[in-house]
N, C-alpha and C positions, 0 to 999 in steps of 0.2 A: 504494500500500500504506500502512495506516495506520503512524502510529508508534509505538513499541512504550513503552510505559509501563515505568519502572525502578518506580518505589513499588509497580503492580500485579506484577508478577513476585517480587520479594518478598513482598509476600500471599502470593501464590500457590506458592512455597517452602515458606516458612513454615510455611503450613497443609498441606503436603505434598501439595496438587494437581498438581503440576510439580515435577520432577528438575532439582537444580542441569543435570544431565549433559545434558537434553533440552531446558533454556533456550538451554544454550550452542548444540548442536546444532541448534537453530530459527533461529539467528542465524546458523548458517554455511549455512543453508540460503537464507537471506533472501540473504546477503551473494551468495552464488553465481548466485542466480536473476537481482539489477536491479544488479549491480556491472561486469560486462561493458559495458552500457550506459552509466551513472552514470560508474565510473571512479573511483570517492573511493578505491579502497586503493592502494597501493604495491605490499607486501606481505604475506602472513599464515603463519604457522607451518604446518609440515607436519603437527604431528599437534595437537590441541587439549583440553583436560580442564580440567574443572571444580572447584574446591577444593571440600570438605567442611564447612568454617568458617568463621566471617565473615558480616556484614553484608551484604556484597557478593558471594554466594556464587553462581555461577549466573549473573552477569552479565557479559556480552562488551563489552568496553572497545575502542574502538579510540584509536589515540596518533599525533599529529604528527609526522610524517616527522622536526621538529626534537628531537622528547623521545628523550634515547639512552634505547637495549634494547640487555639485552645476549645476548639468541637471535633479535634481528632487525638487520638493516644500519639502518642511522640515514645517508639520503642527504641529507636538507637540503635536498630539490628538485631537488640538482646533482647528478646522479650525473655531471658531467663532470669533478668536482674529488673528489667522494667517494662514486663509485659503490663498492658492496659495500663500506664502511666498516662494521664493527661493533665498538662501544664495547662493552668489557670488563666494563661496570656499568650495572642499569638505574640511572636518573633516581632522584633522590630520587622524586619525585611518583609515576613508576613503581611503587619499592616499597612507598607506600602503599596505592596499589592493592592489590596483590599481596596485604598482608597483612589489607589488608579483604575477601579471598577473591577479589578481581574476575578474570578472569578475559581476557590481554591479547589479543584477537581477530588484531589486525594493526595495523599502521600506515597511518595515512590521507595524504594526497596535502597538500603544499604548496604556496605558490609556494616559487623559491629562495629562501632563507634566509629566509623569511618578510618578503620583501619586494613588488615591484612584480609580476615577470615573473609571468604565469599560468599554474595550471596548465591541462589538458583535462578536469577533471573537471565534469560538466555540473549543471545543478539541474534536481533530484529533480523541481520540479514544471512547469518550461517547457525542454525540454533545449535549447534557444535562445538560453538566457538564461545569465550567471554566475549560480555559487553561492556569489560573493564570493572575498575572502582576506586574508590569508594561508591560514587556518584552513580550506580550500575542503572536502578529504575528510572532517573530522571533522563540520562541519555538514551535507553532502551525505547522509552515511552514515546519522544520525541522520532527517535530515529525510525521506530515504524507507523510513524503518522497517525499514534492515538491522540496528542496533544500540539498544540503550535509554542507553549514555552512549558521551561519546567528549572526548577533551580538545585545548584549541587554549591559543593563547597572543594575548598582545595585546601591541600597543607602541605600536598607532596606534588601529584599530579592527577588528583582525582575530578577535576572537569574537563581538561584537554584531551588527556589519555582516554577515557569512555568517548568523549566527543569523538577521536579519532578512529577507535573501534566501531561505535555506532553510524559512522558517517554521518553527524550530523556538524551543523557548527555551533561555537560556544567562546564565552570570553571568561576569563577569568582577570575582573577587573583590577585596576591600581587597590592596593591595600587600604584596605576601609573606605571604598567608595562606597559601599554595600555596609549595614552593617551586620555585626556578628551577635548584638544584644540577642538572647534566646534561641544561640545555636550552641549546641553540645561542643565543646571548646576540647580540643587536642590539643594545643600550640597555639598560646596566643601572637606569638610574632608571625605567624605562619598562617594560620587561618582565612581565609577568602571566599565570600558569595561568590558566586559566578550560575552564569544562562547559560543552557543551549535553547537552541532553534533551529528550523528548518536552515535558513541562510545569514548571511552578515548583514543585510538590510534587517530582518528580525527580530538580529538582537540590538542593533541600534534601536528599534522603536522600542525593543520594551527595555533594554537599559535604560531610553534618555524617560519612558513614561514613569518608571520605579524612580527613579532619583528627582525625574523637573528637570532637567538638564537642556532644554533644547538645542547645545551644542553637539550632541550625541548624535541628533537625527544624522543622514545621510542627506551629503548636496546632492546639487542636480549635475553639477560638472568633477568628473574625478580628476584629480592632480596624478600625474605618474610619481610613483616616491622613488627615492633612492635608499637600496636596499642593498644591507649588510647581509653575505648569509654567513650563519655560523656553523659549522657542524661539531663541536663541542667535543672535541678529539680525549680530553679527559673524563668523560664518559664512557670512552668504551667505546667501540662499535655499532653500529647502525646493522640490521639484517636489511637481506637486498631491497625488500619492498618500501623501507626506511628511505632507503637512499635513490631509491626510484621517484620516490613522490616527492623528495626534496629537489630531486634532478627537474623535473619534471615543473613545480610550481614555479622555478625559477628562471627555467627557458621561456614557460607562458609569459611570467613579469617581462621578462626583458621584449620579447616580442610584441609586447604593447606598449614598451617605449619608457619602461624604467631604467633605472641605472642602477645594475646588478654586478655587487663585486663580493669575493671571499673575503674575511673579516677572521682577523685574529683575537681572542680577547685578552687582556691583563692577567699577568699569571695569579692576580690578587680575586679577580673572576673564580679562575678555577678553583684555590683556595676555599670561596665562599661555598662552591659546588662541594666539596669534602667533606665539608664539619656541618651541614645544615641537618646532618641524621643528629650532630650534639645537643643539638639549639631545638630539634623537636622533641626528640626522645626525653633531654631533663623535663624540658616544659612538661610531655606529657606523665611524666612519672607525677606531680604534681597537680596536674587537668584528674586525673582518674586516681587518685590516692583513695577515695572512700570505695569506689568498686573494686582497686587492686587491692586494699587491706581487709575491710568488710566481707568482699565476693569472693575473694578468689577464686575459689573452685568453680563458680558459676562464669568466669569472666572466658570471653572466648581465648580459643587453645593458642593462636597463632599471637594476638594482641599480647598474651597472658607471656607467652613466651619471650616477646620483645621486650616486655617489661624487665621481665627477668635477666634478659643480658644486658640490662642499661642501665640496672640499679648503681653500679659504682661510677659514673660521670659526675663529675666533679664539681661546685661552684665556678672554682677556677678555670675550670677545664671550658662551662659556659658564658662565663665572661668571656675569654679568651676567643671562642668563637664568634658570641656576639660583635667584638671590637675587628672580626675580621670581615663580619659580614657588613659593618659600616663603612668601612674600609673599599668593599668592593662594590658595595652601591655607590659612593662617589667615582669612584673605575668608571662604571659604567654609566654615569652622566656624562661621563666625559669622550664615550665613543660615541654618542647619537650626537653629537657636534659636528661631525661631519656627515652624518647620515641619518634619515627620518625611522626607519623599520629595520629591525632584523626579521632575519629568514631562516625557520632552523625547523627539526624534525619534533613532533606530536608525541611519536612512541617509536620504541626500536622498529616495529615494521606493524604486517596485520596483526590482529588480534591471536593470541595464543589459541590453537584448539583446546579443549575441555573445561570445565570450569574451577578446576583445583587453582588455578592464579588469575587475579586479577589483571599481569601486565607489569613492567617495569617500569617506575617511575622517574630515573635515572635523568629522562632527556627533560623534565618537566622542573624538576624540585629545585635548580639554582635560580628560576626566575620568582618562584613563590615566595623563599627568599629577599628576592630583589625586589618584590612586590611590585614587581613593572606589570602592564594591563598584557594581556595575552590571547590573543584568538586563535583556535582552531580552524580550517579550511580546508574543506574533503579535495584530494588531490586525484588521486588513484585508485582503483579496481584491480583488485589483484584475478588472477585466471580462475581463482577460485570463487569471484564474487565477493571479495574481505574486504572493506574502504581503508585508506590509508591518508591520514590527515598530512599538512605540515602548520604549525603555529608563526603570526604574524608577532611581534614583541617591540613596544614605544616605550618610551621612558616614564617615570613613574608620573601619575595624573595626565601623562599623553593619551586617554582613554579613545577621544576621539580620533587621535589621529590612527590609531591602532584601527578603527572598526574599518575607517576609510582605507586605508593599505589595502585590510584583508579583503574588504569589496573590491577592489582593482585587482587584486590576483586571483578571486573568486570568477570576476568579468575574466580575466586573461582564461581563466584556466575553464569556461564555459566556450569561449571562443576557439580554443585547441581542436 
């Protein structure tokens, strides 16, 4: 099933060709018909209605198991420690929604705490395969065109990486442009709202509608950017399909008349890519103290395990990393001076077969980090059917300019 477009349903509002009432109602129809199968919700409201006003009027939202609601349980993956829990308040992020008319469909499927453990929700386009995670239901849902937005969070690479496997698109905005008030907190340096959507126009509308931002929206004239690409050589390796769809988005750019060159980054860059497992792991030993001391045995086995190898990091050991991650965020205001965009890869390649992993988060977790705003851009189809992303990246609060790139190599790379 295709994926349903937020910017055209708006049109289509707008000019009153479609009923807020019968948007929503096509969505629960969607969601009912390939969600049995799929598995991205949780759960959804008994009765459902659509607002009258707002930006977002007519469009069915779905929300990460970790973002509390407060007329849905808020399980966090575990319902072994907080099955049928329901917070008293939705999420900040929630009632932005809410008051941009959106309309909250349901909750989508986690891992636990938006960590390692998986969940069974399957992707949309090879049910074989993960649909990534944390963020598994929200990208799922989106990518097989039950829903036109839906919201996930990041800390390592949990919106990019599912956006890339689901083939949909998605931003993980500049750090705290979204907030985090009433989201299950891993890492507070770390932590990031972020959209997917059908395309980059999408989530420009419902980014700039959640925040009021009308710099967000999308011109009418795109600028060619010039574009850094990076391939993050301290990371590791890319698999072929990695490196095909980075090959690939940036022959598109350049054929429609950007300026496309390789980019080195600051060894103070890589650096910050090393030690961001120190700066989340203390944090989270801290975020989850009452479930790691209290639960234990109840706490899932993979999370439960990384806790366990991370208990001795140090105070020192996180300052130390902190003061190098500040370090390389100034680095890296200092390379987009010569240039508007980076160009770099989503995830090692397609989605892993089975659902034992979620995926590496390897190519994601320096820019979470750097809190720079990040988009996803389906590039590739692999012979097997698998979508394979590559991420647009602007310096921090460059949110706009980020959406704009990725629409002009989303344009290049439709035009291919």
């Amino acid at each position: 099933m295709p994926m349903i477009s937020l910017a055209e349903l708006q049109r289509r509002i707008d000019a009153g060709d479609l009923s807020p009432e019968a948007s929503i109602a096509q969505a629960c129809e969607a969601i009912d018909a390939q969600d049995k199968t799929i598995g991205a919700f949780v759960c959804r409201p008994g009765t459902v209605g659509a607002a009258s006003a707002g930006p977002l009027r007519g469009i069915a939202v779905g929300i990460k198991d970790i973002i509390d609601t407060s007329n849905l349980p808020t399980e966090m993956g575990c319902p072994a420690i907080y099955g049928g829990w329901r917070p008293r308040a939705d999420a900040a992020v929630v009632m932005m929604l809410k008051q941009a008319g959106a309309t909250i469909i349901g909750k989508t499927t986690t891992t636990a705490f938006a960590a390692n453990d998986p969940t069974a929700t399957l992707n949309p386009h090879h049910h074989g395969h993960t649909p990534g995670g944390s963020s598994a239901g929200s990208a799922a849902a989106v990518g097989a065109g039950m829903i036109p937005l839906a919201l996930g969070t990041q800390t390592g690479g949990s919106v990019i990486r599912p956006a890339s496997f689901c083939g949909t698109a998605a931003i993980k905005p500049s750090y705290r442009l979204l907030p985090t008030i009433g989201v299950k907190c891993f890492s507070w340096t770390l932590d990031t709202v972020g959209l997917f959507a059908a395309g980059v126009a999408d989530l420009a509308h419902g980014l700039s509608a959640i925040t009021g931002r009308a710099e967000l929206l999308p011109r009418a004239a795109m600028q060619a950017p010039r574009i850094g690409i990076v391939t993050q050589e301290f990371a590791g390796a890319a698999e072929a399909s990695g490196d095909e769809a980075l090959r690939i988005a940036a022959a598109a750019a350049e054929r429609a008349g950007a300026s496309v060159r390789a980019l080195a980054l600051p060894e103070i860059v890589a650096e910050a890519w090393r030690i961001h497992p120190v700066v989340q792991d203390f944090e989270a030993h801290q975020s989850f103290a009452w479930e790691y001391r209290v639960n234990y045995d109840a706490m899932p086995p993979l999370l439960r395990g990384r806790l366990d190898e991370s208990r001795d990091i140090t105070p020192a050991a996180y300052d130390a990393a902190r003061g190098v991650a500040n370090q390389a965020r100034r680095a890296l205001a200092r390379v987009f001076e010569d240039i508007d965009v980076l160009l770099t890869l989503s995830a090692l390649g397609a989605p892993p077969e089975g659902l034992a992993s979620t995926g590496d988060p390897r190519f994601n977790r320096l820019w979470t980090l750097m809190g720079v705003p990040c988009v996803n851009v389906p590039a590739y189809v692999t012979a097997d059917g698998l979508p394979v992303g590559v991420q647009i990246i602007a310096p921090f609060g460059g949110d706009a300019r980020a959406l704009e790139a990725a629409r002009f190599v989303e344009a290049a790379l439709a035009r291919r």
